[in-house]
DRENVOGU-631742 format. One record per atom (N, C-alpha, C): residue in three letters; y, z, x; atom name; residue number from 1. Coordinates in steps of 0.02 Angstrom, whole numbers, padded with zeros to 5 digits. Layout:
<recs>
<rec res="Ala" c2="Y" c3="Z" c1="X" atom="CA" n="NUM"/>
...
</recs>
This chain:
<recs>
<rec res="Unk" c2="01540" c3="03590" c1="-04128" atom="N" n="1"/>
<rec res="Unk" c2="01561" c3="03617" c1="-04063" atom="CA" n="1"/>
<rec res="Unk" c2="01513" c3="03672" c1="-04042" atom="C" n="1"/>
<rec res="Unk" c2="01480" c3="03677" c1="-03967" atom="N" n="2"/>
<rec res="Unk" c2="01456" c3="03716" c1="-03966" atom="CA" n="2"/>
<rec res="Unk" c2="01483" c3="03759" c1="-03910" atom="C" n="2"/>
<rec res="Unk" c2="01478" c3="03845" c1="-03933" atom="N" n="3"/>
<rec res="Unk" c2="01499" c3="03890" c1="-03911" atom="CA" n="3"/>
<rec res="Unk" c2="01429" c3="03958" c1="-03857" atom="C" n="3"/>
<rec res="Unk" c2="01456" c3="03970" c1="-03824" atom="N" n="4"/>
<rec res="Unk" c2="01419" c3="03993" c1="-03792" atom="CA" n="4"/>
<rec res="Unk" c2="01440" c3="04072" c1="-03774" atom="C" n="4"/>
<rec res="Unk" c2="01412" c3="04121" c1="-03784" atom="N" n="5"/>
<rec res="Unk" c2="01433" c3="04199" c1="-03781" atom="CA" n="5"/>
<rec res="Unk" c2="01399" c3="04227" c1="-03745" atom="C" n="5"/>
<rec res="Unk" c2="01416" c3="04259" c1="-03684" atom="N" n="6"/>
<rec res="Unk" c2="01371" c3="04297" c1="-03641" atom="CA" n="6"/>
<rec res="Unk" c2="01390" c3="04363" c1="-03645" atom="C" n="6"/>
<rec res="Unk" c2="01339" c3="04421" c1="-03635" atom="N" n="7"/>
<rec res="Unk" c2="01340" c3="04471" c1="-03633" atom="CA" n="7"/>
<rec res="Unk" c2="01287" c3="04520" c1="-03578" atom="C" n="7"/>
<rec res="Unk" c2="01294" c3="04564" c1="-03572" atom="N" n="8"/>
<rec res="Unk" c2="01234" c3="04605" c1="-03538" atom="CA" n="8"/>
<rec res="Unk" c2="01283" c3="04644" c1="-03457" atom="C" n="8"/>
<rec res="Unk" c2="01331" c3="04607" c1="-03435" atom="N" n="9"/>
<rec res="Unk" c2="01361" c3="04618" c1="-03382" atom="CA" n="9"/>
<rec res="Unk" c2="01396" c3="04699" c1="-03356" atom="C" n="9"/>
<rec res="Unk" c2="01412" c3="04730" c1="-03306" atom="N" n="10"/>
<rec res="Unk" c2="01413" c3="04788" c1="-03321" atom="CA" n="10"/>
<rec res="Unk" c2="01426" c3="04842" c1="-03217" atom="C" n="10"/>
<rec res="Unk" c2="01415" c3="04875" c1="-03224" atom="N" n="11"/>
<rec res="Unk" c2="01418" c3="04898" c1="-03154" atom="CA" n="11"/>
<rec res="Unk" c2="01351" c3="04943" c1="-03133" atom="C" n="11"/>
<rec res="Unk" c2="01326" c3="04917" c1="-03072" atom="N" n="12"/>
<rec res="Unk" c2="01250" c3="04946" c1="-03059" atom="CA" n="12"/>
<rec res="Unk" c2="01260" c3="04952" c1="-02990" atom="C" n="12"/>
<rec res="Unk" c2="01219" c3="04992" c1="-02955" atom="N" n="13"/>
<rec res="Unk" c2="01213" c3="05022" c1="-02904" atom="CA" n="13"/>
<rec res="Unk" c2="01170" c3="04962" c1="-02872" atom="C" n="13"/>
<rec res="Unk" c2="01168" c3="04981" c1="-02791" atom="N" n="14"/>
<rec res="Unk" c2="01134" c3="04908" c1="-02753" atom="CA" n="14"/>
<rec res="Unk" c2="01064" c3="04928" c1="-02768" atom="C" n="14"/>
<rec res="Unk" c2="01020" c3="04893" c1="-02762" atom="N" n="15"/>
<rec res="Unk" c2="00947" c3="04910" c1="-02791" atom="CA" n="15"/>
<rec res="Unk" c2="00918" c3="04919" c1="-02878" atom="C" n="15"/>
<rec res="Unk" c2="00975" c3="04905" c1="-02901" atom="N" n="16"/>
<rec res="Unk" c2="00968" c3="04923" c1="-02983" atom="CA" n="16"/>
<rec res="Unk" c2="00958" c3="04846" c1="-03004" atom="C" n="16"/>
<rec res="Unk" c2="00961" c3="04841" c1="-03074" atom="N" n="17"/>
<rec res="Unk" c2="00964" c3="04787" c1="-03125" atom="CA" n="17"/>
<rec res="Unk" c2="01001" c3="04774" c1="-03163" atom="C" n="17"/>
<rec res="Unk" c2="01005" c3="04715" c1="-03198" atom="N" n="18"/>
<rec res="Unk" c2="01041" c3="04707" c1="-03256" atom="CA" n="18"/>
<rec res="Unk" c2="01001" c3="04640" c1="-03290" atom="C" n="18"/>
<rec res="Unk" c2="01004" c3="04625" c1="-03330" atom="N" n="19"/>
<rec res="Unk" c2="00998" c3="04572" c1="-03387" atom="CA" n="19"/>
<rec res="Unk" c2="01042" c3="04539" c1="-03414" atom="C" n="19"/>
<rec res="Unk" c2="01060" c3="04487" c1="-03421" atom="N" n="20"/>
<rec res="Unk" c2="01113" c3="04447" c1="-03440" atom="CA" n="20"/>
<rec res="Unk" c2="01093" c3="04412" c1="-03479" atom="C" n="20"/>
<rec res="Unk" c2="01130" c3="04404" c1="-03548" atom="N" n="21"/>
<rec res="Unk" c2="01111" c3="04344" c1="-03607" atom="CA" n="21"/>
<rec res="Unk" c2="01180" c3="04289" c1="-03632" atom="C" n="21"/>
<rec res="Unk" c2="01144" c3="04235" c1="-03647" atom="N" n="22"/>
<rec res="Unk" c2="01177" c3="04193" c1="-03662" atom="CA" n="22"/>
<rec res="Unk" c2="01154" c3="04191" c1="-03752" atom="C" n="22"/>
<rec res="Unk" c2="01197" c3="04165" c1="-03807" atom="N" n="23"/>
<rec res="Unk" c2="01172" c3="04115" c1="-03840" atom="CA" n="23"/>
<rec res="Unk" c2="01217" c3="04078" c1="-03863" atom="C" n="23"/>
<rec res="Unk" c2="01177" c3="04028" c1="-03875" atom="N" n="24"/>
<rec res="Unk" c2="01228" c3="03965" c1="-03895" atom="CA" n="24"/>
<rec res="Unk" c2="01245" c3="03978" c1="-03984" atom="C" n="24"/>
<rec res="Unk" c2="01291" c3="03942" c1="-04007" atom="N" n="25"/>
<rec res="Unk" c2="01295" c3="03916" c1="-04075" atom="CA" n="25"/>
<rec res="Unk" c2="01302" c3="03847" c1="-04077" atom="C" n="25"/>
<rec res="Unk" c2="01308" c3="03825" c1="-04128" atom="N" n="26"/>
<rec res="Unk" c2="01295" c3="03747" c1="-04163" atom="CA" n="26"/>
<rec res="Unk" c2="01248" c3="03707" c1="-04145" atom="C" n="26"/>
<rec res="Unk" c2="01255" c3="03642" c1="-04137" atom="N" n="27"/>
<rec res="Unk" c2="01207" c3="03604" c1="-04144" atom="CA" n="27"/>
<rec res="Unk" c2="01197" c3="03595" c1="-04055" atom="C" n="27"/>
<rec res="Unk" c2="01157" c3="03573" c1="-04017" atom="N" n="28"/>
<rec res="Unk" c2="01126" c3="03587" c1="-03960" atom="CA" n="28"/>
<rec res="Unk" c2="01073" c3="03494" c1="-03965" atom="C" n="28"/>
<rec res="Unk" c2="01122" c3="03455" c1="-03917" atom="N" n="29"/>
<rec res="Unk" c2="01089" c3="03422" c1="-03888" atom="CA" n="29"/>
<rec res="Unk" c2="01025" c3="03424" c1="-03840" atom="C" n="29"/>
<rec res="Unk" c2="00958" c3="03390" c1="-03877" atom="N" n="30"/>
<rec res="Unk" c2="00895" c3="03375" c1="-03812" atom="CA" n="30"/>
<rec res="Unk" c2="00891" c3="03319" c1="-03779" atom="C" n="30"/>
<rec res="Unk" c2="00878" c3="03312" c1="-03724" atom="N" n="31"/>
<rec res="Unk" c2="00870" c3="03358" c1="-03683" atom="CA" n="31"/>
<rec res="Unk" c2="00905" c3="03384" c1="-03659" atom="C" n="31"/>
<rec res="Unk" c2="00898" c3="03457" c1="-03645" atom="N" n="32"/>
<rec res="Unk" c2="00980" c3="03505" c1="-03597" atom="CA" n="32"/>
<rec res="Unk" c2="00956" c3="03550" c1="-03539" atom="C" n="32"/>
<rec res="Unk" c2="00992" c3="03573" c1="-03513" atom="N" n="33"/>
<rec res="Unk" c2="00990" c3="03623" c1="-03455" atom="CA" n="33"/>
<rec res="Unk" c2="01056" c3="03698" c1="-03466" atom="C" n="33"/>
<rec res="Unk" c2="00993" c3="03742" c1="-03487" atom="N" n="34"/>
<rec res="Unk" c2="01047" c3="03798" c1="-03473" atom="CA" n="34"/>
<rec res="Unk" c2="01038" c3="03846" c1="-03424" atom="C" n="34"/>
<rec res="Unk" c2="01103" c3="03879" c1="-03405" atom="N" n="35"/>
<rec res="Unk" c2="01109" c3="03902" c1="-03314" atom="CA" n="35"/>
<rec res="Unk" c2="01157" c3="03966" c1="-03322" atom="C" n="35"/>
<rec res="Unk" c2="01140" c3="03983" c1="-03273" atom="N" n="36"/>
<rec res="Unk" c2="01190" c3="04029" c1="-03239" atom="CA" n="36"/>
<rec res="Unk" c2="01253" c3="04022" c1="-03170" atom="C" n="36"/>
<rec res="Unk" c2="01278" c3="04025" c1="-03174" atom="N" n="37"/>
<rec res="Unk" c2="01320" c3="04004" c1="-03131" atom="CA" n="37"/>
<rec res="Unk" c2="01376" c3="04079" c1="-03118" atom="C" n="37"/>
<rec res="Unk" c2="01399" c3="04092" c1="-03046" atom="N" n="38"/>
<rec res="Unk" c2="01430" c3="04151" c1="-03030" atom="CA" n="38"/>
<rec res="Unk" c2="01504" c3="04126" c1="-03004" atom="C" n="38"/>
<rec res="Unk" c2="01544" c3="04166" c1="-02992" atom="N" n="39"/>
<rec res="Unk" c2="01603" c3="04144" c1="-02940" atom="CA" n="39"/>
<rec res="Unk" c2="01623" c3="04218" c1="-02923" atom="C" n="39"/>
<rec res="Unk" c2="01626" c3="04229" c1="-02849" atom="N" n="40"/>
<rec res="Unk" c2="01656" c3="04301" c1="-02842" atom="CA" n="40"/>
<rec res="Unk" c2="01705" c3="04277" c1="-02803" atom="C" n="40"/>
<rec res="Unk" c2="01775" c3="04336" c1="-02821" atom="N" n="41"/>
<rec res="Unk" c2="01823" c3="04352" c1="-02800" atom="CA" n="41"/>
<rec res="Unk" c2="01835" c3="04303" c1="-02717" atom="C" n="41"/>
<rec res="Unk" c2="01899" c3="04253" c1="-02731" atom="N" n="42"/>
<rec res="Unk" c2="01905" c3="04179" c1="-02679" atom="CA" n="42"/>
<rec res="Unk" c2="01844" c3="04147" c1="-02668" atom="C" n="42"/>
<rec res="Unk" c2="01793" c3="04128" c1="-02696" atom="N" n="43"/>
<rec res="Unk" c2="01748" c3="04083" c1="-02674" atom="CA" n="43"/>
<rec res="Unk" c2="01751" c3="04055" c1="-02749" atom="C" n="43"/>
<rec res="Unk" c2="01710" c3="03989" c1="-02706" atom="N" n="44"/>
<rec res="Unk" c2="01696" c3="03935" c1="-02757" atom="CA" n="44"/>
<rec res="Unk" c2="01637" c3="03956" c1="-02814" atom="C" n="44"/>
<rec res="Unk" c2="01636" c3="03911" c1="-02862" atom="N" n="45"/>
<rec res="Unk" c2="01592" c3="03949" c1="-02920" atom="CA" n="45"/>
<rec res="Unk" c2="01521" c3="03925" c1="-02900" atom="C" n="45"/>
<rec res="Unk" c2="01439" c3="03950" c1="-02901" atom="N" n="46"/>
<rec res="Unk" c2="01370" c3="03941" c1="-02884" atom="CA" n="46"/>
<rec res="Unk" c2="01334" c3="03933" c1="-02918" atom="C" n="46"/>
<rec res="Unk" c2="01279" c3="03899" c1="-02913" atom="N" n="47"/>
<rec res="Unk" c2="01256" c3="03881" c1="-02966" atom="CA" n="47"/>
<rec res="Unk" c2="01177" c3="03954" c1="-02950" atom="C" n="47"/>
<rec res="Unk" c2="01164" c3="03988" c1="-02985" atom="N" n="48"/>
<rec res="Unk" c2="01135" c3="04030" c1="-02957" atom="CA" n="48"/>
<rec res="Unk" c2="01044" c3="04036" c1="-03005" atom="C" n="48"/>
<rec res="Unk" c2="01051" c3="04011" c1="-03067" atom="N" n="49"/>
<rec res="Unk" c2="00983" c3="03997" c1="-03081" atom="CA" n="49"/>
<rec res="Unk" c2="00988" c3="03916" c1="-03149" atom="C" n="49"/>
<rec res="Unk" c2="00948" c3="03904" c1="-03148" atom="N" n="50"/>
<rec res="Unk" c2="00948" c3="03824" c1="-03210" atom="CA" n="50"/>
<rec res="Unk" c2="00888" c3="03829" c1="-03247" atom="C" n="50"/>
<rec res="Unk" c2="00889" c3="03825" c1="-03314" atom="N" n="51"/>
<rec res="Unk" c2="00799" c3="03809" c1="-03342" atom="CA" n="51"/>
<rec res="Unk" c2="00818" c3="03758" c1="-03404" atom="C" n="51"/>
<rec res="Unk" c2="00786" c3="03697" c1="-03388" atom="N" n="52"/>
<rec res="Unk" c2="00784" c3="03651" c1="-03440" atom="CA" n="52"/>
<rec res="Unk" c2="00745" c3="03664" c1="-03511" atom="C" n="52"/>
<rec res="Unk" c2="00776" c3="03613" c1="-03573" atom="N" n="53"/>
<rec res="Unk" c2="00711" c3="03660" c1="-03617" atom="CA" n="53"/>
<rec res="Unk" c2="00643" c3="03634" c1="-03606" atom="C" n="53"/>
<rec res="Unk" c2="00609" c3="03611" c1="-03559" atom="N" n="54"/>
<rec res="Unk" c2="00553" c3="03584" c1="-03538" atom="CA" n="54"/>
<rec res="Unk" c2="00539" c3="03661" c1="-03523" atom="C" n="54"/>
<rec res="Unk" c2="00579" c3="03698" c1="-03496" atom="N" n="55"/>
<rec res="Unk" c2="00552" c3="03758" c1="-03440" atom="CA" n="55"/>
<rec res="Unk" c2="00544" c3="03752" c1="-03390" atom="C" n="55"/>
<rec res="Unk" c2="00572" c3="03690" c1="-03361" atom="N" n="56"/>
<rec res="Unk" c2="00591" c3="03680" c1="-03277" atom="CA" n="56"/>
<rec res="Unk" c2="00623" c3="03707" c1="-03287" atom="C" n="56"/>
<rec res="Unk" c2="00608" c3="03748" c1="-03187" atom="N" n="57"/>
<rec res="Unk" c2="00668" c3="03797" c1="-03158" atom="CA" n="57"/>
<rec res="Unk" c2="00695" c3="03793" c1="-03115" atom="C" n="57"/>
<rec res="Unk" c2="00756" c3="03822" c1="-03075" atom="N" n="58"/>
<rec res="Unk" c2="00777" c3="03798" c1="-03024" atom="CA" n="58"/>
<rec res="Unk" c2="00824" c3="03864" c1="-03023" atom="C" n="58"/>
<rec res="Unk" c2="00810" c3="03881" c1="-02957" atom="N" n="59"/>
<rec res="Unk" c2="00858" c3="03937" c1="-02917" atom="CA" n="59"/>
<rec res="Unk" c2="00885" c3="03947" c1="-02845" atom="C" n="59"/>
<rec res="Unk" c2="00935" c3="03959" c1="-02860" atom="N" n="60"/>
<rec res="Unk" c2="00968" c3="03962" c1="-02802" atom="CA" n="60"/>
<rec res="Unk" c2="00936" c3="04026" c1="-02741" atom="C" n="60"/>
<rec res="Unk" c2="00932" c3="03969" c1="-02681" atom="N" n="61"/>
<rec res="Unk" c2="00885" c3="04022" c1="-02610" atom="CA" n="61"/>
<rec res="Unk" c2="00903" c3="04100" c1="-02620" atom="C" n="61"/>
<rec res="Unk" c2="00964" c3="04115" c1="-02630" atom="N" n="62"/>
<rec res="Unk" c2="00999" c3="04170" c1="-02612" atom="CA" n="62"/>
<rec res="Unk" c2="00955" c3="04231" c1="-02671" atom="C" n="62"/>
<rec res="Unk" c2="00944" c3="04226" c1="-02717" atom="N" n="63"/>
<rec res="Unk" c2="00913" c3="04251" c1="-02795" atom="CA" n="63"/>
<rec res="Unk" c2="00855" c3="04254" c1="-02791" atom="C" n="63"/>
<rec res="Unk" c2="00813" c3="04190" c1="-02745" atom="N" n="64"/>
<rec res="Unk" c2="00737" c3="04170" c1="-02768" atom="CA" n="64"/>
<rec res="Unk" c2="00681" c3="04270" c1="-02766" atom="C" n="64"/>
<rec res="Unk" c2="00640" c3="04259" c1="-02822" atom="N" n="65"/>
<rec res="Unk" c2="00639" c3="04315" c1="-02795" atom="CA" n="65"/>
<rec res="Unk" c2="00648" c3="04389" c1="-02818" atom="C" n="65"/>
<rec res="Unk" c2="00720" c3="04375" c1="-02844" atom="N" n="66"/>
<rec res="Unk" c2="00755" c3="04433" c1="-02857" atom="CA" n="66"/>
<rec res="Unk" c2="00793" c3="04443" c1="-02940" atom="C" n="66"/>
<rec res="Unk" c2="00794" c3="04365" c1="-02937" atom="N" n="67"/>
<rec res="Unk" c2="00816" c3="04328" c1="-03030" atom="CA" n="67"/>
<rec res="Unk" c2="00783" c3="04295" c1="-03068" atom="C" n="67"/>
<rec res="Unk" c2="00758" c3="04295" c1="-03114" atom="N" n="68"/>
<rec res="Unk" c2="00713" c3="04271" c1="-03167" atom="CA" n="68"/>
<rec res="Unk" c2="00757" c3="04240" c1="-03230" atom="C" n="68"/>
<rec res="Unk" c2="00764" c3="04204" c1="-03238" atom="N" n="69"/>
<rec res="Unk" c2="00790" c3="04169" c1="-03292" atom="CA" n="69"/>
<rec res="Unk" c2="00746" c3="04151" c1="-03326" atom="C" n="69"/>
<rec res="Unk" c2="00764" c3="04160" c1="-03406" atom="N" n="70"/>
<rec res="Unk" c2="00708" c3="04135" c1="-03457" atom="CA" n="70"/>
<rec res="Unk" c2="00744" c3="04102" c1="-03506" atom="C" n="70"/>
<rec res="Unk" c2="00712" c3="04085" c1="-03571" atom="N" n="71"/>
<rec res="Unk" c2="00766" c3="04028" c1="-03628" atom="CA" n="71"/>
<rec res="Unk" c2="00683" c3="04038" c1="-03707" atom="C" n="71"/>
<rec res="Unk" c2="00742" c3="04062" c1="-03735" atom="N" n="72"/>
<rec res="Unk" c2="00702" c3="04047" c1="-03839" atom="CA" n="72"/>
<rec res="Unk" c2="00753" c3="03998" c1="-03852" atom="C" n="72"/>
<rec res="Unk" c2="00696" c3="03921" c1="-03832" atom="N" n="73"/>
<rec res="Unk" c2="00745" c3="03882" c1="-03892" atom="CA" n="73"/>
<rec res="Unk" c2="00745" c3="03893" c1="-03955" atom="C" n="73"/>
<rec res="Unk" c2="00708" c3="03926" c1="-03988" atom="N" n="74"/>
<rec res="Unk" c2="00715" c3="03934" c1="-04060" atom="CA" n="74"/>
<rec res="Unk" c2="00772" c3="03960" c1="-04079" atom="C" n="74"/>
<rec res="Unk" c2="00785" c3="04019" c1="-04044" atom="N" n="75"/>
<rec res="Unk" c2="00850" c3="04062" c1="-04045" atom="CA" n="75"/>
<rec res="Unk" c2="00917" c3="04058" c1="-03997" atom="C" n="75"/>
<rec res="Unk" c2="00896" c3="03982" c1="-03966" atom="N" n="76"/>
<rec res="Unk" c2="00971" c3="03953" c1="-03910" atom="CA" n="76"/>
<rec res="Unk" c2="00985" c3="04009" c1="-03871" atom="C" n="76"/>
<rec res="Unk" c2="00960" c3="04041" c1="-03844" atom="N" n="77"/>
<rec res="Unk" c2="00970" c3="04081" c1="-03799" atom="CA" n="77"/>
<rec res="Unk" c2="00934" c3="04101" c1="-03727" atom="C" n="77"/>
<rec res="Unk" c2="00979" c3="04098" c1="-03688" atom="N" n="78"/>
<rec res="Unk" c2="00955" c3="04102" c1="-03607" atom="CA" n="78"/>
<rec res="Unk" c2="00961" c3="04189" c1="-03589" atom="C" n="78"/>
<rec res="Unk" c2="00907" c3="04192" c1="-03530" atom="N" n="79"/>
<rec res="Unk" c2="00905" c3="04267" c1="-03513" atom="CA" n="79"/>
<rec res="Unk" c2="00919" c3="04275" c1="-03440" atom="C" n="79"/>
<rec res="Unk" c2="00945" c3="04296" c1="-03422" atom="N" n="80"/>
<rec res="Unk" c2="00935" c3="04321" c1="-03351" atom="CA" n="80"/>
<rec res="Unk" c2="00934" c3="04383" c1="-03320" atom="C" n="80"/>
<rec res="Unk" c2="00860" c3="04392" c1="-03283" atom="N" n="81"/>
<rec res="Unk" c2="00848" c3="04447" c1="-03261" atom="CA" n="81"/>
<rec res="Unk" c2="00854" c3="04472" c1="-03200" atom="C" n="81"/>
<rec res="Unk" c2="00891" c3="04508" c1="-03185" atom="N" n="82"/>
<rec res="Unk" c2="00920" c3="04517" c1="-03127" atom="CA" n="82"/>
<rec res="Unk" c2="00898" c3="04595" c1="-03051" atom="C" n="82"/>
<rec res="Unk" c2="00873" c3="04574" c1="-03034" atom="N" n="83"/>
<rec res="Unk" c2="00824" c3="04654" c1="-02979" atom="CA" n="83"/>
<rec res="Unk" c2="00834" c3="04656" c1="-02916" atom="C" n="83"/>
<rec res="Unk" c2="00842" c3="04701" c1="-02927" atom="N" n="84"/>
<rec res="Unk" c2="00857" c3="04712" c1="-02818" atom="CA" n="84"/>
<rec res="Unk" c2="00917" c3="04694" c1="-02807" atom="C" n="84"/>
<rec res="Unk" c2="00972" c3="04699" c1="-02844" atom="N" n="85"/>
<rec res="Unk" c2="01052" c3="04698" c1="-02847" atom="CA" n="85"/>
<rec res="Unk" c2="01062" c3="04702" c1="-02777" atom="C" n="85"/>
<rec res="Unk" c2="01088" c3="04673" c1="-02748" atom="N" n="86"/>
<rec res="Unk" c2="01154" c3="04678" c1="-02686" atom="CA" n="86"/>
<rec res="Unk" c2="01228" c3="04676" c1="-02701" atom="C" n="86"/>
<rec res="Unk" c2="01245" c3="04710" c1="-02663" atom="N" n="87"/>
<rec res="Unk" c2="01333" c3="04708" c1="-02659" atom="CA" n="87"/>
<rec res="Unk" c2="01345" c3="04625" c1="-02670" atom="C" n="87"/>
<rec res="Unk" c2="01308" c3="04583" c1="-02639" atom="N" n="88"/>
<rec res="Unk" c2="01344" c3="04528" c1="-02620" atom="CA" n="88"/>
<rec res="Unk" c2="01337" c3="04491" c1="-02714" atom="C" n="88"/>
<rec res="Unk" c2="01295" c3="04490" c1="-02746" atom="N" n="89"/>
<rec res="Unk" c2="01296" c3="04496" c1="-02810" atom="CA" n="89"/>
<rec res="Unk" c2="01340" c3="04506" c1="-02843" atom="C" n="89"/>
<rec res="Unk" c2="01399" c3="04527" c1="-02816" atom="N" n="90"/>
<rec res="Unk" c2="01456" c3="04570" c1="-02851" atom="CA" n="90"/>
<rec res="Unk" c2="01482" c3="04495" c1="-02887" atom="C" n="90"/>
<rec res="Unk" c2="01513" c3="04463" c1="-02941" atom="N" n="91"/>
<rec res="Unk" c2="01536" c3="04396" c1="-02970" atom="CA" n="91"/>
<rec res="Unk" c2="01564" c3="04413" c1="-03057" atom="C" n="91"/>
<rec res="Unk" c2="01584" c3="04356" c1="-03060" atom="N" n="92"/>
<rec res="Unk" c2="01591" c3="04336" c1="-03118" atom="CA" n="92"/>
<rec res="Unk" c2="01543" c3="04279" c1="-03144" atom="C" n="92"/>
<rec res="Unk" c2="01494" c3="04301" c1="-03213" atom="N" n="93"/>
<rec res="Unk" c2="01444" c3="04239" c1="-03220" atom="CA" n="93"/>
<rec res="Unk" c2="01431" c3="04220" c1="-03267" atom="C" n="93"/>
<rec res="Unk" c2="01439" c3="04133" c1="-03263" atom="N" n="94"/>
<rec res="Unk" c2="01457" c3="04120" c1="-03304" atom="CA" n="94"/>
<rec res="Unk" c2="01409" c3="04073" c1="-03342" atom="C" n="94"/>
<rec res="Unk" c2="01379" c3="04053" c1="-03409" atom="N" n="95"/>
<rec res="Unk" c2="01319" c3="04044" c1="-03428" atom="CA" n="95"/>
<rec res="Unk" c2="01345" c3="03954" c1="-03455" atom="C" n="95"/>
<rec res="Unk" c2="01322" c3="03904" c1="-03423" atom="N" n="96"/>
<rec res="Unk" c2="01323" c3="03839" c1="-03442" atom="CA" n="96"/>
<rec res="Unk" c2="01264" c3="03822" c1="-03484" atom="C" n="96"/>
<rec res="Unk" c2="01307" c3="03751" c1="-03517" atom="N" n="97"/>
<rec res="Unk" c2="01235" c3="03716" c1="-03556" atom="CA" n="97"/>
<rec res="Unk" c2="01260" c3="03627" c1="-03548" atom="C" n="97"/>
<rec res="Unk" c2="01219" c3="03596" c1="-03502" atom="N" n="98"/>
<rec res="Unk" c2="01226" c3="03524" c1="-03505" atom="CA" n="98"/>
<rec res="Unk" c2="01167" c3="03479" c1="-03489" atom="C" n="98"/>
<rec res="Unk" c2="01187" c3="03437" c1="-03503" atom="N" n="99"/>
<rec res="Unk" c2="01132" c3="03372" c1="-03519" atom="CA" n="99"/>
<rec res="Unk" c2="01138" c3="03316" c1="-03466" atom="C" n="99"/>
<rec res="Unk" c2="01073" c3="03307" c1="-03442" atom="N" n="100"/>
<rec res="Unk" c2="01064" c3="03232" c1="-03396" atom="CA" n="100"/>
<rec res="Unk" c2="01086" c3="03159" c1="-03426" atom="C" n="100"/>
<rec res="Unk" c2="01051" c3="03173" c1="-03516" atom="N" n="101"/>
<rec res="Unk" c2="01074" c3="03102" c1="-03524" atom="CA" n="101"/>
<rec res="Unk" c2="01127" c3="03092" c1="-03566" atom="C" n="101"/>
<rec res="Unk" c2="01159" c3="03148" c1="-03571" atom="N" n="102"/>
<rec res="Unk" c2="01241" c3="03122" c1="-03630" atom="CA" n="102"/>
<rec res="Unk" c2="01282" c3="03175" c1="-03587" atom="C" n="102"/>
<rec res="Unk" c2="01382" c3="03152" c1="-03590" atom="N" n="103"/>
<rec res="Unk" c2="01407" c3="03196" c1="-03543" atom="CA" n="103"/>
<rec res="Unk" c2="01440" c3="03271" c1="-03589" atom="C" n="103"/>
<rec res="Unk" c2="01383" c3="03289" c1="-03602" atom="N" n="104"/>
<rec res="Unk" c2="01411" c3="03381" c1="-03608" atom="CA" n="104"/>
<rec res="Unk" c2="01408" c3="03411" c1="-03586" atom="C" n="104"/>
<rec res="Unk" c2="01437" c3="03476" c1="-03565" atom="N" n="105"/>
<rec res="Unk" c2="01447" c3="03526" c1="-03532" atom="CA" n="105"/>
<rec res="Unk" c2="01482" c3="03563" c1="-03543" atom="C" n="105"/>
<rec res="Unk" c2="01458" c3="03623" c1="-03594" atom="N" n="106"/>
<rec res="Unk" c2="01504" c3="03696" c1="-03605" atom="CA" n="106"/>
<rec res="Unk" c2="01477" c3="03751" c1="-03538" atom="C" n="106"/>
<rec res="Unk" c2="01530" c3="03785" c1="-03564" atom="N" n="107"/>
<rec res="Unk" c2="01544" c3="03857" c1="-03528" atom="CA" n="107"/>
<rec res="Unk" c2="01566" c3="03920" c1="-03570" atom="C" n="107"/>
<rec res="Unk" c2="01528" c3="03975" c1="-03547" atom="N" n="108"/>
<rec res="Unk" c2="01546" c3="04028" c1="-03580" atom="CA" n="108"/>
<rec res="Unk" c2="01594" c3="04061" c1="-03568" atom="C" n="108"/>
<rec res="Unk" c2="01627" c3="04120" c1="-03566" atom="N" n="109"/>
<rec res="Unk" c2="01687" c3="04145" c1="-03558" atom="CA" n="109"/>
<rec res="Unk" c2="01671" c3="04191" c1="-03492" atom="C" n="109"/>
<rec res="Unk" c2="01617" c3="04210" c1="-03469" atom="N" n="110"/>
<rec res="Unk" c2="01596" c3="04243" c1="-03420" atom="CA" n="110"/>
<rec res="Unk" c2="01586" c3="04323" c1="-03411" atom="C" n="110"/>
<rec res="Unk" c2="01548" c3="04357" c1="-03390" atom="N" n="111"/>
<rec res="Unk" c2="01537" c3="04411" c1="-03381" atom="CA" n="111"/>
<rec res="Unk" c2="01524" c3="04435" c1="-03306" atom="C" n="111"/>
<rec res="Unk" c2="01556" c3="04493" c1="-03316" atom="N" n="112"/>
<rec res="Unk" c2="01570" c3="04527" c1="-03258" atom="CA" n="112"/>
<rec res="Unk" c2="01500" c3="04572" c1="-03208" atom="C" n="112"/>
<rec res="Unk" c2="01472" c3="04564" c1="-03158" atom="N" n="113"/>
<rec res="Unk" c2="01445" c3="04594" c1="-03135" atom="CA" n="113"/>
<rec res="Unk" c2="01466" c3="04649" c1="-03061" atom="C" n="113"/>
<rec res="Unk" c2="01460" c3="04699" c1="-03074" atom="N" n="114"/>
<rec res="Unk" c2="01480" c3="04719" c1="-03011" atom="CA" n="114"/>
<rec res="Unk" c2="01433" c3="04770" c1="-02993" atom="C" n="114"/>
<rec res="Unk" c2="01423" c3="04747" c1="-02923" atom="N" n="115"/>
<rec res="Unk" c2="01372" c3="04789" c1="-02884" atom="CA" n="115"/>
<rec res="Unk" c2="01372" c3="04823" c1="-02830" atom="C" n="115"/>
<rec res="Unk" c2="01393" c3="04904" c1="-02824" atom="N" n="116"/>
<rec res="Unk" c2="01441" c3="04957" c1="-02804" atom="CA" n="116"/>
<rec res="Unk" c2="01390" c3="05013" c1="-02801" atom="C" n="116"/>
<rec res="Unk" c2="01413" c3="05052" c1="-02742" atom="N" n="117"/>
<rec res="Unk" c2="01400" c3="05131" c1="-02743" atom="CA" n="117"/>
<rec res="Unk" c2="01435" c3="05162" c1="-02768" atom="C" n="117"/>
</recs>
């Protein structure tokens, strides 16, 4: 079973940063895609950055820019770097891992970002 633990989440001022980490445990199907994904307070959940372990990337318009996502497969773990914070940033986020050609798809328990004066 694989488990996924995020951490880094926290409260920052608009214009500040944060870093967000994922890592996985157990065994880890290739090929995969691990992501970030947000949901703030009544809205639907976003898919807000993706990096395959090829190191294809994919980000959402709203981030481009402003979020950097990175990945050590050696050490199953995804990064996300986060700059130029906006309020609208404010979410819950949550770190996926799934695959094109078999149907998995975990989720982490999520971490809190909030982005406040």
């Amino acid at each position: 079973q694989v488990q996924l633990v995020e951490s880094g989440g926290g409260l920052v001022q608009p214009g500040g940063s944060l870093r967000l980490s994922c890592a996985a445990s157990g065994n880890i199907f290739t090929p995969n895609r691990m992501g970030w994904y947000r949901q703030a307070p009544g809205k639907q959940r976003e898919l807000v950055a993706t990096i395959t372990n090829f190191g294809s990337i994919n980000y959402a318009d709203s981030v481009k820019g402003r979020f950097t996502i990175s990945r050590d497969n050696a050490k199953k773990t995804v990064w996300l770097q986060m700059n130029s914070l906006k309020t609208e940033d404010t979410a819950d986020y949550y770190c996926r891992l799934n695959s094109d050609l078999v149907p998995i798809d975990y989720w982490g328990q999520g971490t809190q970002v909030t982005v406040s004066s």
